[in-house]
N, C-alpha and C positions, 0 to 999 in steps of 0.2 A: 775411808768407809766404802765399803761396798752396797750398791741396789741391783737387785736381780734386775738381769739382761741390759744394765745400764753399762755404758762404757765413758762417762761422763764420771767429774769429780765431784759432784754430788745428788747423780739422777735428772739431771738437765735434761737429757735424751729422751727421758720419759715420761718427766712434765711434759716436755713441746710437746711427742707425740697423742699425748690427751690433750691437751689444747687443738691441733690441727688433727683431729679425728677424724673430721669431711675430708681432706687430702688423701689419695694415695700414692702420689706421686706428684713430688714439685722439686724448685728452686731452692739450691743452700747459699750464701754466701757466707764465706767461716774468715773472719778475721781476726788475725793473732791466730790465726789455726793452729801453730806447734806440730804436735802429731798427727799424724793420719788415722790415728786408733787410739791408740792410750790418753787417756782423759778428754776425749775429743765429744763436744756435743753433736758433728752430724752422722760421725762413722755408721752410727743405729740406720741414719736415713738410706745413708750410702748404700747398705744392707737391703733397704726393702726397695730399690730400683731410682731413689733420688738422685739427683746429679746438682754438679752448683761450679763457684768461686771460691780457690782458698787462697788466702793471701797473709805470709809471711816475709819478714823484714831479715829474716835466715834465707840461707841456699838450704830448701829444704826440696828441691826438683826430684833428687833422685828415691829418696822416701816415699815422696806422695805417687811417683808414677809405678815404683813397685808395686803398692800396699790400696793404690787408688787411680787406676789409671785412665778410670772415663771421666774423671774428674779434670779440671783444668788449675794448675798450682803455677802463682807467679810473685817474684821475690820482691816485694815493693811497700812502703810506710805511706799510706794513707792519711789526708790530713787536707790545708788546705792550700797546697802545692809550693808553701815556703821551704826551704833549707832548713833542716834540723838534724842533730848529731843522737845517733842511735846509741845505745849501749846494752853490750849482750852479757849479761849475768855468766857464771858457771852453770847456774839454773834457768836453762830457758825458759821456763815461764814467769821469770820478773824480767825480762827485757822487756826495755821501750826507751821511746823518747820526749817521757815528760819529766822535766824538771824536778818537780817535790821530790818525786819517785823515784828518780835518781839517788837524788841525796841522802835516799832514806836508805836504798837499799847498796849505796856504795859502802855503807857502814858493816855489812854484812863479810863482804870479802876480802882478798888481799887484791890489793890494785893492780898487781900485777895478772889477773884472771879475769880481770875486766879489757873489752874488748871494745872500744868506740869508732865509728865512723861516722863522715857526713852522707845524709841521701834526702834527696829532693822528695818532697810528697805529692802525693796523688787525690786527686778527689776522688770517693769513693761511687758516688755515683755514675761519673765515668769513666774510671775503669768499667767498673759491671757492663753501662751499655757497650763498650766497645768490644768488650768479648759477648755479650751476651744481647746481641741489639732489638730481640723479638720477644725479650722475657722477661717479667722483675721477680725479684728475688721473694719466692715465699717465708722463708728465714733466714733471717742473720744473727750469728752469732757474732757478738766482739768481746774482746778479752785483748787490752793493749796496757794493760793496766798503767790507769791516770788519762790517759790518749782519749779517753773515749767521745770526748763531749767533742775535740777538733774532727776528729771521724766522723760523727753523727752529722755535724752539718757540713759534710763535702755530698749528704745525698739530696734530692730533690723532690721531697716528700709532700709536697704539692700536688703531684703530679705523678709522682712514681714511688708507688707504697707499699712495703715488705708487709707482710701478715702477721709476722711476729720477730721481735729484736727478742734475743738474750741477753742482756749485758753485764756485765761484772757494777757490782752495785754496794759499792762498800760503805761505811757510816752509813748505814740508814738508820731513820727513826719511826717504825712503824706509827706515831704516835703525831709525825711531824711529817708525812712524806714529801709534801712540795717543797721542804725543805733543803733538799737535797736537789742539787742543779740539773743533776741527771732526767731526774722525775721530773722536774719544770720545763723541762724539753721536751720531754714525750707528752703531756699533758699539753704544750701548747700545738702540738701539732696532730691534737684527735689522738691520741694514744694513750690503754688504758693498763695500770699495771695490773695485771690479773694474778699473777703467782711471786714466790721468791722462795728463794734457798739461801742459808747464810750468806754464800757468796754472790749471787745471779738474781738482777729481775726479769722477770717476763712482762712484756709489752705488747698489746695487740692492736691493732689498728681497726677501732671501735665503728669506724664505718663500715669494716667492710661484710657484704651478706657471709663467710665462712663462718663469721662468729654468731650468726642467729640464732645457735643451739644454747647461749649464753645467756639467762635474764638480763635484760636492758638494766634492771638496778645493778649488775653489776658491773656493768660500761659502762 
């Protein structure tokens, strides 16, 4: 599906960007990035003078520094710094290294185009400060699909609090949302889901003054 001037896979780019309307420039951090452009929720930002972190579990160096090169791209699985065996699809955007999601999507291919290794994980919040030790991240995208709840809590959201998560948000039940572990996460840490797209929620961080253009009934 295409959305005008969206370069996201299903107008990601341009929800956040009506969400963080007060910003004209900030902090991306994109993980599970994949491309530099094609389906990518910051590439929009990247365009109007944003800069950030992308962080793929691919050698994806030499893409990002063509297509994106004030940006800073480093090959690394995120999580809470145990040993876990990655697996790369034919389709890079079902790689990862969670289990269910393996299993579900090893059924897809021949095994012989499946490609696994082991890689030590990273908390996500220190990587950021290490490259980025004066700034927190206005957005983050994640997209690690399944990964995403061990990635959430490698940040320190106490203390150092993005504006807005994107995250792949699958089984949801409009009807039931704390139902879903993902939402119980963000809600217990001040985070409120403001938007969604089949795929993606949007999470804002309900303290902070960017969102006072927002009625409080809806935070």
């Amino acid at each position: 599906m295409k959305f005008l001037n969206s370069w996201s896979h299903e107008g990601e780019d341009i929800i956040a960007s009506a969400i963080l309307r007060d910003l004209e420039t900030g902090y991306y951090f994109d993980i599970g990035c994949a491309s530099p452009i094609h389906l990518s929720n910051t590439w929009k930002f990247y365009q109007q003078g944003w800069r950030g972190l992308a962080v793929d579990a691919r050698p994806l160096h030499e893409e990002w520094q063509l297509h994106r090169p004030s940006d800073i791209f480093t090959q690394k699985l995120l999580g809470d710094g145990s040993d876990l065996i990655f697996y790369e699809f034919p389709d890079p955007h079902m790689s990862t290294c969670d289990t269910d999601t393996i299993l579900r999507y090893s059924e897809r291919f021949p095994k012989e185009l499946i490609v696994s290794k082991p890689m030590q994980t990273v908390r996500a919040g220190e990587l950021w400060s290490s490259l980025f030790p004066s700034a927190i991240p206005d957005l983050v995208s994640l997209d690690v699909e399944g990964h995403e709840l061990s990635v959430l809590n490698g940040f320190n959201l106490a203390s150092e609090r993005p504006k807005l998560f994107i995250v792949e948000l699958k089984n949801f039940n409009f009807m039931h949302p704390s139902a879903h572990p993902l939402v119980r996460f963000f809600y217990d840490n001040s985070y409120t889901l403001i938007s969604k797209t089949p795929l993606d929620g949007f999470f804002i961080d309900s303290l902070s003054p960017v969102f006072d253009w927002i009625p409080v009934l809806m935070k």
